[in-house]
Structures are given as C-alpha cells and as structure tokens.
N, C-alpha and C positions, 0 to 999 in steps of 0.2 A: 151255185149260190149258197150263202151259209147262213143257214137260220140259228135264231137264238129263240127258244121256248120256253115260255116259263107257265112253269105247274102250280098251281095254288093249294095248299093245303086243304085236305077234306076236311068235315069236322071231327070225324071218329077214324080209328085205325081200319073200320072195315070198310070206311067210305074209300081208303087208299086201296086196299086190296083190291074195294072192286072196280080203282078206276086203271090197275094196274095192265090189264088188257089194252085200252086205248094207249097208255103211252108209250107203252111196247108198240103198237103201232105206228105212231107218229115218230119213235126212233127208225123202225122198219121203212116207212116212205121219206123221211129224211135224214139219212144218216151221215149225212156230215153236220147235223145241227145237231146244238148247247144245250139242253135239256136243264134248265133252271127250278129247285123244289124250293119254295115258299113256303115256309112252315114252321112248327116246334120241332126245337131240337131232338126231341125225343123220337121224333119219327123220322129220323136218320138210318137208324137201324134199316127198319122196314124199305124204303128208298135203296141202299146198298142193295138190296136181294135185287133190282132192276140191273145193276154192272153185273153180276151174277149170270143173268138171262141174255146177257145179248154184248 
C-alpha cells in the first residue's frame, strides 16, 4: 500500500534536526511512501540532507 506523509514544519531549524530521527524512521518502516515537508522555503536545504540519508 502507498502512503503519502506529510511533515509540518518545526518552528526553529533545531526543532527539524531534532525531528530528523523520527522521519528517517517512518521512511525506514514505510518505504514505498511520499514523504511531504510543509514549511519555509528556506528549510529546504536542511530537508535535502534526509535524500542524502536514505
């Protein structure tokens, strides 16, 4: 089955960091699902380092 996820933006860049463990998980237990990031464009950057990891 294919999920579609979507991540909502932290308020600060370290709220993303530190929720960057969980979503490496949820790509980890479902990897055929769409991982959608909700946010300012500026944390783009940051987001990229997850296609990096996995």
């Amino acid at each position: 089955m294919m999920h579609k996820i979507a991540v909502f933006r932290a308020l600060q860049l370290g709220d993303l960091l530190c929720a960057m463990p969980a979503i490496a998980a949820l790509k980890y237990n479902y990897p055929e699902s769409t991982l959608y990031f909700i946010g300012l464009p500026h944390y783009e950057v940051a987001t990229g380092a997850l296609r990096l990891c996995g």
